[in-house]
Every structure is written in C-alpha cells, then in structure tokens.
N, C-alpha and C positions, 0 to 999 in steps of 0.2 A: 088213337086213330082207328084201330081195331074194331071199336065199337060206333063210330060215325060209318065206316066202311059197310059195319055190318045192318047198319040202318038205311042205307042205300049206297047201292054203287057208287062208289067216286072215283074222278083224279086228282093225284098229288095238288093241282092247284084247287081246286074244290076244297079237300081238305084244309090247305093255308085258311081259305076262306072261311071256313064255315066254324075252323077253330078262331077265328081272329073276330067273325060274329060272336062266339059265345061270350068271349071277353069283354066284347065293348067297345074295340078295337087297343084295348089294353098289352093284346100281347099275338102276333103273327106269326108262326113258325119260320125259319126259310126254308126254301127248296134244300139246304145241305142238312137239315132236322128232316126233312119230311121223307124226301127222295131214297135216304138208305133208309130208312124206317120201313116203309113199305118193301122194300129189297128182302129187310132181314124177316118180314112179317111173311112174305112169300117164301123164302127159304124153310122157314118153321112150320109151312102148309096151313097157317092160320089163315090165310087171303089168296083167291087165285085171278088171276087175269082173266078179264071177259071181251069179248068181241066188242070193238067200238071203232067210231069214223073216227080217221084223222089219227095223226100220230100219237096222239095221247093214249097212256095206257088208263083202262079201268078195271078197278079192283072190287071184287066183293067177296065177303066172309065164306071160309068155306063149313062145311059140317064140324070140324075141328075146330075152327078159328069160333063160330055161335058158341061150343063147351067152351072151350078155354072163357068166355066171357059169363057164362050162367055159373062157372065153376069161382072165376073171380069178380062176383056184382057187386060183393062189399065195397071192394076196392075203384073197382067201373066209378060204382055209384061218388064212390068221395072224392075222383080226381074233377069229376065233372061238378060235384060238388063245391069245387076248387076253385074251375072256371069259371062258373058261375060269380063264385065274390069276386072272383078279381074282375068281372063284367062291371057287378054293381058297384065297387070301387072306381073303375073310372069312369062307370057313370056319373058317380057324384061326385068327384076331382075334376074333370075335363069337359065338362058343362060348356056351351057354347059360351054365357055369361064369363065366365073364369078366364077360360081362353080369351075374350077379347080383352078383358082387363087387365091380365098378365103380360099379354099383346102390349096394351097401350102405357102398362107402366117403363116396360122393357126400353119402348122406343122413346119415352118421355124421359124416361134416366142414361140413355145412349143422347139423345139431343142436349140436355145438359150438361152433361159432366165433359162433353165435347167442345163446350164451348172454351176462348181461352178465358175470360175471367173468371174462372173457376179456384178458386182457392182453399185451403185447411179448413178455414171455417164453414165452407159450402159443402167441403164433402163429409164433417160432423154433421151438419143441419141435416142431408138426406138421412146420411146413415140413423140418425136420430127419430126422422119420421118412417124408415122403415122398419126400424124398431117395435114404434109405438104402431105400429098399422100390426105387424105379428103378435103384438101382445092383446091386442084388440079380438084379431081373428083367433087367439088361443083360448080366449075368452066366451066366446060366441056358445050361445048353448045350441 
C-alpha cells in the first residue's frame, strides 16, 4: 500500500480498488486489511494525511515512507510482481467464456438432479461425464 500511496495520493477505498485492479479482480482487500494498515503506516511516519473534501482521509508518502521504499524495491518490486500473476491468473481462469459455462453447467446439473426421477444410475452417468469433461480439460495443451 505504501508504495501505490506513494505513486499518488489515495483513500483507503482507492487503495481496495486499485489493488483489486491489479489482480484482475482476483483478490480485494477489505476495509478491516486496508483501514488499520494505513493507521499503523501513519503511526510509523511512512504516510501523512493531506488536506482533502469530504470525510475521507487522504494519505501520501512521506520523506521516510519514499526511503523505506528505495531502501526496500527488491521487495516493492516482487510483491507487485506477485499481483501481478495473480492478475494474469484470473485472467485466464475467469474469462467471461468460462464464467458462462461454469454458469450454465451449474444450473443445468441443479435442474437435473432436482428432478424426481432421478436415480443411482443418473447420478453414475453425470458423475461419469464429469469426469470425462476433467480429463479432457487436463489434457488440453
């Protein structure tokens, strides 16, 4: 957070955002991560509060807070490094395609197996074709 703060002023909900952009929306902080973070980052005198409308606070880096980041960029560099893949992860997991299919298997195997003639050997046959649809996909180059 340290280092988005210190690439422009933010607020805590800024921040949720712009780390939940970097992901891909793979992973959002909440306000009970973000909120004492920035608390304990202003107690440390890494971030100080700047003049802004409205009840939200905004924070940016102070002279301390810019060292402590030139001093730790290996580190900077490879969380963001971090986010990053987990961005291009669920890029490629949570594709609009995937999502509707996943969608439509979901509700196509909740309308079946809800029906009452459903029996042992109906639910071998799915279980069987879900199977063979995984071993497909595990195949997939």
């Amino acid at each position: 957070m340290l280092k988005l703060i210190a690439d422009a002023p933010r607020h805590g909900y800024d921040l949720i955002r712009e780390i939940e952009g970097l992901t891909g929306g793979g992973y959002a902080p909440s306000p009970g991560v973000v909120y004492p973070t920035l608390s304990m980052l202003d107690e440390m005198g890494l971030i100080e509060e700047q003049q802004s409308e409205g009840a939200k606070k905004r924070f940016a880096a102070s002279d301390e807070g810019r060292a402590h980041l030139a001093e730790n960029a290996a580190v900077v560099d490879g969380l963001f490094a971090r986010l990053a893949a987990v961005g291009a992860e669920s890029e490629r997991t949570d594709g609009a395609p995937i999502r509707r299919a996943m969608g439509n298997l979901r509700q196509v195997l909740q309308h079946r197996l809800m029906r009452e003639d459903v029996n042992e050997d109906t639910l071998h046959d799915v279980a069987a074709l879900l199977d063979e649809a995984a071993q497909k996909i595990e195949r997939l180059k």
